[in-house]
N, C-alpha and C positions, 0 to 999 in steps of 0.2 A: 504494500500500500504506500500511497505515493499522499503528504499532507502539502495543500496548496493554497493559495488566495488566503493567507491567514490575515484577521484583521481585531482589534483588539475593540472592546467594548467600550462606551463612553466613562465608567466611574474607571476603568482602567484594570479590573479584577477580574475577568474573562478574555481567553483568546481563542477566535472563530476560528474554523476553517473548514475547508471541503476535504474528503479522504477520496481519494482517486485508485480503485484496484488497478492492481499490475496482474493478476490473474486470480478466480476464482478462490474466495476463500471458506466458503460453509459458517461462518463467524456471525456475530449480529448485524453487519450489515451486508447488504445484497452485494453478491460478489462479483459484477457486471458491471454498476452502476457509481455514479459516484452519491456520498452521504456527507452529511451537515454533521461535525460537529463541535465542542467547546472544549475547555478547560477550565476549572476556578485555579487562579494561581495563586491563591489563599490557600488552598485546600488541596490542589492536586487532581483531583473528581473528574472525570471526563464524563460529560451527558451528551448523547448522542440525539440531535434535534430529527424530529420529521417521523417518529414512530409510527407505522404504521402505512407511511407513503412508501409506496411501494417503485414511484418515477426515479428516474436521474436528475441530482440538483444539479445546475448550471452555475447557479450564482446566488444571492443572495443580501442580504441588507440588515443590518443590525440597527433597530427601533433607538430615539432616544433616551425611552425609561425603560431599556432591558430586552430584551429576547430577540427576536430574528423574525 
């Protein structure tokens, strides 16, 4: 997996990015496609955004009071 477009949240305590497979992985995200997602860098925590879409994200835009 290949981690791209990263971009960091307005309070400064999240960093976005897109995950990009490099080949098929069976894992939580679809292993075809590319997937959204975070870090708290407080915390360490990776939350993977878009559960449940099942599309290829492209791109994306982080809100000014938090989330995507």
């Amino acid at each position: 997996m290949i981690e791209q477009n990263l971009q960091l949240s307005p309070d400064g305590k999240h960093l976005f990015f897109v995950i990009s497979p490099i080949e098929p992985t069976g894992g939580k995200h679809n292993g075809t496609q590319n997937a959204l997602d975070s870090v708290d860098l407080t915390t360490g925590v990776t939350e993977h955004w878009g559960k449940g879409f099942n599309g290829n994200i492209m791109g994306y835009t982080i809100r000014s009071q938090g989330g995507v």
